[in-house]
C-alpha positions in Angstrom: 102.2 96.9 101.6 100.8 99.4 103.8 101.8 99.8 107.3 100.6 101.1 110.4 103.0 103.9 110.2 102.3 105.0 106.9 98.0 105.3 107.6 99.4 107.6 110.9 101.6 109.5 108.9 98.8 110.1 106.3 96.2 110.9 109.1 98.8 113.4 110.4 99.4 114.9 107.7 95.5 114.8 106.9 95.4 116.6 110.4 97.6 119.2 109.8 96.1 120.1 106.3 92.5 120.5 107.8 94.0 123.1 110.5 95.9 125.0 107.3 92.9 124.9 105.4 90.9 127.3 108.5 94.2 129.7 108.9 93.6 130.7 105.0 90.0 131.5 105.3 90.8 135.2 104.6 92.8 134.7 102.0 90.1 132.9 99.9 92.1 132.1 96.7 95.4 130.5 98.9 93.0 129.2 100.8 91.3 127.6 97.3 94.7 126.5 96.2 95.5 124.6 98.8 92.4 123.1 98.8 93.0 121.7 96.0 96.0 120.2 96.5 95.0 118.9 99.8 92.1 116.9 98.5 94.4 116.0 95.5 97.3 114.3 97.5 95.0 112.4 100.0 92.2 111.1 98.1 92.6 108.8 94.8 89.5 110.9 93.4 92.0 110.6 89.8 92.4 107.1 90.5 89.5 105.0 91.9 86.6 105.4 93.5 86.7 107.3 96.6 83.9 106.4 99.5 84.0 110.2 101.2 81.3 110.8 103.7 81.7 113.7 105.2 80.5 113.6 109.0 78.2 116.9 109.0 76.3 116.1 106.2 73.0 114.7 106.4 71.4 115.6 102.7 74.0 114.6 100.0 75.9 112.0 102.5 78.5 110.9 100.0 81.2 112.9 97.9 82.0 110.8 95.1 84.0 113.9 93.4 86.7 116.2 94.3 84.8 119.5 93.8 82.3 117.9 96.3 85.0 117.2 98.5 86.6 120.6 98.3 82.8 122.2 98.5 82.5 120.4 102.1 86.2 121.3 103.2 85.4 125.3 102.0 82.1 125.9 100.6 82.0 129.1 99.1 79.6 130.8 96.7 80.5 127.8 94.2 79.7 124.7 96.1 78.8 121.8 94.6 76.7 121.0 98.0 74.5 123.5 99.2 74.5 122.1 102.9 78.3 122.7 103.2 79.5 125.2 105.3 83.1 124.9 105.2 84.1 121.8 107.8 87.6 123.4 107.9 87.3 127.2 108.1 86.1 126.9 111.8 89.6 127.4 112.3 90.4 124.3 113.7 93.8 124.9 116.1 94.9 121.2 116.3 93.7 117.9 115.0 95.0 114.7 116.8 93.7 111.2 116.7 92.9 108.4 119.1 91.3 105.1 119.4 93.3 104.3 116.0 92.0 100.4 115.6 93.8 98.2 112.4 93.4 95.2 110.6 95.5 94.4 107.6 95.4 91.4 105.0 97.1 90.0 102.4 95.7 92.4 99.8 93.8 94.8 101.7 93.6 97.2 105.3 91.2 98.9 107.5 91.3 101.7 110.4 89.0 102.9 112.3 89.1 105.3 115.5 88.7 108.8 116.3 89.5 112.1 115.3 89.6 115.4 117.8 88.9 118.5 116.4 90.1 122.0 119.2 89.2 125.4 118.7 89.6 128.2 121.1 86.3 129.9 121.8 85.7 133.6 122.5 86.1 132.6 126.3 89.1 131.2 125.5 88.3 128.0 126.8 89.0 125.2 124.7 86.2 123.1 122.8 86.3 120.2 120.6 84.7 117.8 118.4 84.9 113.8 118.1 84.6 112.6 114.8 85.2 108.9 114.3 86.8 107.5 111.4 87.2 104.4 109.0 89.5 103.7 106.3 89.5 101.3 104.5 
């Protein structure tokens, strides 16, 4: 059975992955590798059908593949998407999440809430992005 701790442990770790992805962007083939392995241990691509939708997509709003969901994480002159521009090489500094909402059944689970993206800017003030999310 899934728990409540195990989805935050998972979004944590989700977190963290995101923020590594950005501090590899000049090392492009680390930064492909762990890519990889990122979008291989958290999404079942190898295993079911996954329902990615990335949030800053608007032409091709679904990722049923893992090179699409690599292509949105990274993008890079192979992208499987040509809208992607690399959701995780912004660098992110810190991804935390809030709002977290759940409902479990017998068989089944859902979460929703929200995720907060940081960056420091030039100005060194710090900006963000909310990005709600639903698992389910």
């Amino acid at each position: 059975m899934i728990t409540k701790s195990m989805v935050i442990e998972a979004q944590t770790t989700w977190g963290k992955g995101v923020v590594q992805i950005g501090t590899l962007k000049n090392s492009p083939k680390e930064c492909v590798v762990f890519t990889k392995q990122f979008v291989e241990q958290l999404y079942a691509f190898d295993h079911s059908t996954v329902l990615f939708k990335p949030t800053k997509c608007a032409v091709q709003q679904f990722r049923p593949s893992a090179a699409e969901a690599i292509s949105y994480f990274i993008a890079g002159e192979q992208r499987a998407c040509q809208e992607d521009k690399g959701f995780a090489l912004q660098p992110w500094t810190q991804c935390s999440v809030r709002k977290l909402r759940f409902d479990f059944g017998r068989h089944s689970g859902n979460c929703n809430g929200q995720l907060l993206f940081y960056r420091f800017r030039w100005t060194r003030s710090k900006s963000r992005v909310h990005i709600w999310l639903y698992y389910g």
